[in-house]
N, C-alpha and C positions, 0 to 999 in steps of 0.2 A: 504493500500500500504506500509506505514511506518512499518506494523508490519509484513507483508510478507518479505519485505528487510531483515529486523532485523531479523527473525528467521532465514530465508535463510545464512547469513552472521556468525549466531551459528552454524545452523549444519556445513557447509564449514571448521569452526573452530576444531569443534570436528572431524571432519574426519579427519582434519590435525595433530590434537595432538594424534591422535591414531596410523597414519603411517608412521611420522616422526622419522626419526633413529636417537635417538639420539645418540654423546653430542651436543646440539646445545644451543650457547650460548645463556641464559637468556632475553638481551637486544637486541636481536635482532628477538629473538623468539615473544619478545611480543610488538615490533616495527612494524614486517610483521602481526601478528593479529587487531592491531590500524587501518596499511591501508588497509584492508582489512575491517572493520567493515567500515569506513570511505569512503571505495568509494562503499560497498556494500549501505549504509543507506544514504550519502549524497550528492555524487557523481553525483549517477545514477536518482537522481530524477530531473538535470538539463541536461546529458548527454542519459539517457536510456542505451540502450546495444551498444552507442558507447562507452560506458565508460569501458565495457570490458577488450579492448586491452589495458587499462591506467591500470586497476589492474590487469592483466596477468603481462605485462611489470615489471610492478613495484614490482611486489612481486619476476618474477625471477630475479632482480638485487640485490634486498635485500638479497636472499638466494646466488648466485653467489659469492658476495663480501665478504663475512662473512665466518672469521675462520669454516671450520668442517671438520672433518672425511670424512663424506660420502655426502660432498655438492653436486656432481652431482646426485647421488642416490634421494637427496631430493627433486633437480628442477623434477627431472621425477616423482616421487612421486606427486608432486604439480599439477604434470600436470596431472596425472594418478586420483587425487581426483576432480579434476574438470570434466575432461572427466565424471566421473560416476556421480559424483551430475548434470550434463546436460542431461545425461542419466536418470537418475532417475527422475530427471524433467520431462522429455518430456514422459516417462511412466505414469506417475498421467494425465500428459495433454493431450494428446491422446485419452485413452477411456471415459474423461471428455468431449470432443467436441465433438468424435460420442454422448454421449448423449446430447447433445446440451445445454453445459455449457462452455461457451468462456471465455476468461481471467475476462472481464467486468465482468460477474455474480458471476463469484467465490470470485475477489475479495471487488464485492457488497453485498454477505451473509456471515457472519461471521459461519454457520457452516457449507459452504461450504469451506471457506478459512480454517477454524481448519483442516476440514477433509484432506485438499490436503496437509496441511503442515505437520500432523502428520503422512500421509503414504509416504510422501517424506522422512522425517528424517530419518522413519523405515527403508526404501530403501534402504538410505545413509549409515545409519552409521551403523546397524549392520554389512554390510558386513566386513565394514574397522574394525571392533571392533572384527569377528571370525580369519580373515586373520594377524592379527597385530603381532601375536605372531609368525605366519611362515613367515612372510617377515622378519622381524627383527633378526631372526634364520639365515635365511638364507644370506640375508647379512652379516652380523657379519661373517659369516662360507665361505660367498663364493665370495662376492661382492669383497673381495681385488683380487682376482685373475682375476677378468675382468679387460684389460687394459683400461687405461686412455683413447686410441683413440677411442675404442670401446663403452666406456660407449658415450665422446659426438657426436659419428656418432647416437648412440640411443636416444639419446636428440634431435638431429640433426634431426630427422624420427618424433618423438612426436611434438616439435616445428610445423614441416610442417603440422600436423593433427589440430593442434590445431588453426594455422592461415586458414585453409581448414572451420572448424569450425564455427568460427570466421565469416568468410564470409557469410554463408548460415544463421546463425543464424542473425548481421545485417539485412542482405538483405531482410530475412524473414519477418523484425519490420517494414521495410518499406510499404509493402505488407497487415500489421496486420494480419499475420500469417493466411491464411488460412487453412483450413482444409487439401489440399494435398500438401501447402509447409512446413506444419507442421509435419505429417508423411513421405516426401522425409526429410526432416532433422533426423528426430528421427531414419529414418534406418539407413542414411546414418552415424551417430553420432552411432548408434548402429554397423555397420559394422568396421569401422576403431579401436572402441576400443574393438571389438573382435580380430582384426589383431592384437592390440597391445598389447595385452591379450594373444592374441599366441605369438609371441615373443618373449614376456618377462620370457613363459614359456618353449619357444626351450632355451632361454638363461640360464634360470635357471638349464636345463637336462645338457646344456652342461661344465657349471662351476661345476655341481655337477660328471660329468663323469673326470672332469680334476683332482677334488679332490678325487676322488676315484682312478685314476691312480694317484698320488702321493703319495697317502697312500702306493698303491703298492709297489712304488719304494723306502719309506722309511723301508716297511718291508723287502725288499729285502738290505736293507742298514742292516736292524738289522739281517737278517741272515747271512750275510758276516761280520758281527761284532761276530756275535756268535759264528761261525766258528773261524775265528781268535782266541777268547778265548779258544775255546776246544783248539785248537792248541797250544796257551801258556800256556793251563794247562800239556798239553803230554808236553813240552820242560819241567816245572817244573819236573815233574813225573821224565823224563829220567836225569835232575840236583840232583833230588833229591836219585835217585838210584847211581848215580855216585860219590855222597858226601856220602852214606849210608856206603861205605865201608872206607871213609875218617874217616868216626866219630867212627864207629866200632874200627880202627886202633888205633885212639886216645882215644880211654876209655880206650881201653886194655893196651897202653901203661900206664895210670894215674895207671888203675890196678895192673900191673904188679910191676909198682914200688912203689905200695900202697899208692898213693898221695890222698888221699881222699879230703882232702880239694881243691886240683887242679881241680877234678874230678867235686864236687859240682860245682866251681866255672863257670867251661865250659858248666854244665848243664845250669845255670842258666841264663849265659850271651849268649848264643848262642841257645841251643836247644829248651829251651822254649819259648822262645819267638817267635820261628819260628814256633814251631806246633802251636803255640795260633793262630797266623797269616792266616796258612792254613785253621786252624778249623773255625775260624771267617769269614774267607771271603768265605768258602764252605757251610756255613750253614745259609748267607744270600742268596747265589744262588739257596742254595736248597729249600729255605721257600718259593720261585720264582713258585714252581710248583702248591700251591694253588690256582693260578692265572689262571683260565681259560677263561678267556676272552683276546683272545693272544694280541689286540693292545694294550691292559694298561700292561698286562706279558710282550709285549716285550721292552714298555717304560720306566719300572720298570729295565730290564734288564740291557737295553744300559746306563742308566743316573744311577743306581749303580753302574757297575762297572768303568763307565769314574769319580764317582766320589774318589771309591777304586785307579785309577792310578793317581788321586789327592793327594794322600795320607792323605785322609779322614778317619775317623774313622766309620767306617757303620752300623748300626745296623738296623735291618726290623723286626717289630713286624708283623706275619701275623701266626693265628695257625688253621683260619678255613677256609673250602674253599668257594674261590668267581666264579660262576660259570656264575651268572650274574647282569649286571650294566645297571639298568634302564634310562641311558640317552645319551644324543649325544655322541657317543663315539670321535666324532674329534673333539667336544668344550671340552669334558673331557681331552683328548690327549691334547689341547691343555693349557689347563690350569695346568694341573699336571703338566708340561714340563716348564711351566713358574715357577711355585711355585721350582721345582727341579732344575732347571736353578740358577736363584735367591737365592736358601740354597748353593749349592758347591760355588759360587763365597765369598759367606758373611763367608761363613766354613773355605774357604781356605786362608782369611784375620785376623783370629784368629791364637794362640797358640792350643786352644785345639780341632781345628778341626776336630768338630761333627756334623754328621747328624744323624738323625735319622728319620724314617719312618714307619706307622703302617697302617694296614686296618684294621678296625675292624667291626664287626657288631652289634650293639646295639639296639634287640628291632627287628622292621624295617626298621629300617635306616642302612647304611654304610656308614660309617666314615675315610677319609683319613685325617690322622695327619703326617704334614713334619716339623720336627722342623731341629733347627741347633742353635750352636753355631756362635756370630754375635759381628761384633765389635759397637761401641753407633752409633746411628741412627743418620743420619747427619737433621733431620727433625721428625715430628711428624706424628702416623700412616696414621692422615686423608692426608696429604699429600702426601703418599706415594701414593696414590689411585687416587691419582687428575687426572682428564684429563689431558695428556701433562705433568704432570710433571716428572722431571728424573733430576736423579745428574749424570748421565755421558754425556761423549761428543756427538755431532752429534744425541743426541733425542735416543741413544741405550735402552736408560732402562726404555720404556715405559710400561712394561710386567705387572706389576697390573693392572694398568689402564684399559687396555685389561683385564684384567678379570674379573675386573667390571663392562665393557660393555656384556659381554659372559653371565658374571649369573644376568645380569638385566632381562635377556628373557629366564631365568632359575627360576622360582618360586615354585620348587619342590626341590633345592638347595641351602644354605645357609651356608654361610663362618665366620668365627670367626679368625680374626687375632691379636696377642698378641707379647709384649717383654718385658721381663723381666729378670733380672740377665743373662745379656748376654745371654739370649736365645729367640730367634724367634721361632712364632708358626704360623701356617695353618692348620686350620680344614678346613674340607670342608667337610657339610655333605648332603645327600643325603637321601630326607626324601622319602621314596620306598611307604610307604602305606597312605601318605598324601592325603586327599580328598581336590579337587578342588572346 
């Protein structure tokens, strides 16, 4: 019995360390696994399955109260790991009592109890262990744009499954589980968390359809941004035609009256410096056109030249073309946005406000390097990355952070960030032919 509890009480564990998003703090993480072990092994050997509803309770207060990110995400999750290990229970226990092995005998031969425990575990955990990696994607990616009412009307719906639950499975111990209140629970436990199972996947189609209409409407931001610039490049064009006869007029006067020195002088201070300008800022747009994968081309686009009306100094390394980018393109959008966010602000607090930016491909891999000139670091890099932490007002500047949660459940992407002599670095590279 003790060692039925006890493994029951591990897998539960492991399921939970596999679908919990984190950041979740430490001492609370391994406070809710304590009571958990604790009412699962000692609790319930004075309580039975009334002891249930004391470790349901107690563990969603523990998760409720405590700092996170994605704390209601988690209670559903909690609740969503228990649903399937009762599920997965009553699957081993079912076609063990058509054959005519009752709780009693299973756990009076030990290779009967192996057996039911080690096909339980299987049950349990692989699934949470193939799923982990696209719940946690997808949260990170879609979960903020559920609102707050909506996520606890959905807690609110699981709650009611789970006290539904609850009930039958009690009522059941009272009974000692016969054979047809044991399969009326097992379906009934099996139908609700198909419901909830669907749900959570209409909900998933529908945060992913809002974020794909936002993407829209951001690229529809960057071709009226686009627009705009062709526009301010013809207004240059037709300034630059209009002063073409200004400048003409002024050489030929220096000429005329053989001021050569005058002549040099105006070249220097005036017209070179302007075609440098033109040339510079046309032959970062145009290095633009390698980019065929249009949501990073047009990211690349809007945040050079909003960094060029910064009066940034620009440069883009890019000489070969990128046709394609083997990962989430709106976690990449999203992180690149941060990292270029982050350089123009640190750029534009300097004298010699620089950025610079490079794609490269090395190998199989593809390499985005953003550096920038930066003024001294009010902290140290690990801190920069901390959960929650930020030197600006109102929690504005949590943008590493976040992208440390993004490439936690990115293991085919790997970041290198660096300062040195006033300059900040961001690799970020993307290993394309990495085997899993």
């Amino acid at each position: 019995m003790f060692l039925i509890q006890g493994t029951g009480a591990a897998v539960f564990i492991i399921m939970l360390e596999f679908l919990f998003v984190p950041p979740i703090p430490r001492r609370q993480k391994i406070f809710l696994y304590l009571y958990i072990v604790f009412c699962s092994m000692f609790l319930s050997i004075y309580t039975g399955n009334l002891g249930t509803p004391i470790l349901l309770a107690g563990c969603f207060l523990i998760l409720l109260f405590a700092p996170a990110k994605f704390r209601l995400w988690n209670i559903m999750i909690f609740q969503i790991v228990w649903f399937w290990s009762v599920l997965t229970d009553y699957a081993v226990t079912i076609p063990l009592r058509f054959l005519g092995y009752d709780f009693d005998r299973i756990r009076s031969s030990p290779p009967m109890a192996f057996t039911f425990l080690l096909v339980h575990a299987l049950l349990a955990i692989l699934p949470c262990a193939f799923f982990r990696k696209r719940i946690h994607l997808g949260l990170r990616t879609y979960g903020e744009g559920f609102a707050p009412v909506m996520q606890w009307l959905l807690l609110g719906e699981m709650s009611i499954c789970s006290g539904i639950y609850l009930f039958n499975i009690i009522a059941g111990s009272f009974t000692n589980y016969p054979t047809q209140i044991l399969l009326f629970n097992g379906i009934l436990i099996f139908a609700f968390t198909f419901v909830n199972f669907l749900i959570l996947s209409l909900v998933y189609r529908a945060l992913s359809e809002n974020k794909r209409l936002a993407l829209q409407a951001q690229e529809r931001e960057k071709l009226v941004e686009y627009t705009k610039q062709l526009e301010s490049h013809y207004q240059e064009i037709r300034r630059f035609k209009h002063d073409y006869m200004n400048i003409l007029a002024t050489i030929n006067g220096y000429i005329q009256e053989n001021d050569m020195n005058r002549l040099k002088a105006y070249f220097n201070s005036r017209l070179l410096p302007t075609g440098r300008n033109l040339l510079d800022k046309d032959a970062v747009i145009a290095r633009l056109s390698n980019i065929k994968v249009l949501e990073i081309k047009g990211l690349f686009y809007t945040k050079l030249i909003q960094a060029m009306n910064l009066g940034l100094n620009v440069s883009l390394e890019l000489t070969e073309e990128i046709a394609e980018i083997p990962m989430n393109l709106l976690v990449l959008s999203r992180i690149l946005g941060i990292y270029l966010d982050n350089a123009m602000e640190a750029a534009s607090a300097t004298d010699e406000k620089l950025l610079h930016a490079a794609l490269i491909r090395r190998g199989g891999d593809l390499i985005f390097h953003i550096e920038n000139s930066t003024p001294a670091l009010p902290c140290s890099l690990d801190e920069l990355t901390a959960p929650g932490f930020t030197t600006k007002e109102n929690h504005s500047g949590l943008g590493l952070s976040t992208v440390a949660e993004l490439l936690a459940d990115c293991p085919d992407v790997s970041v290198c960030t660096g300062c040195e002599s006033g300059r900040f670095r961001q690799i970020l590279t993307l290993h394309c032919n990495r085997k899993n």
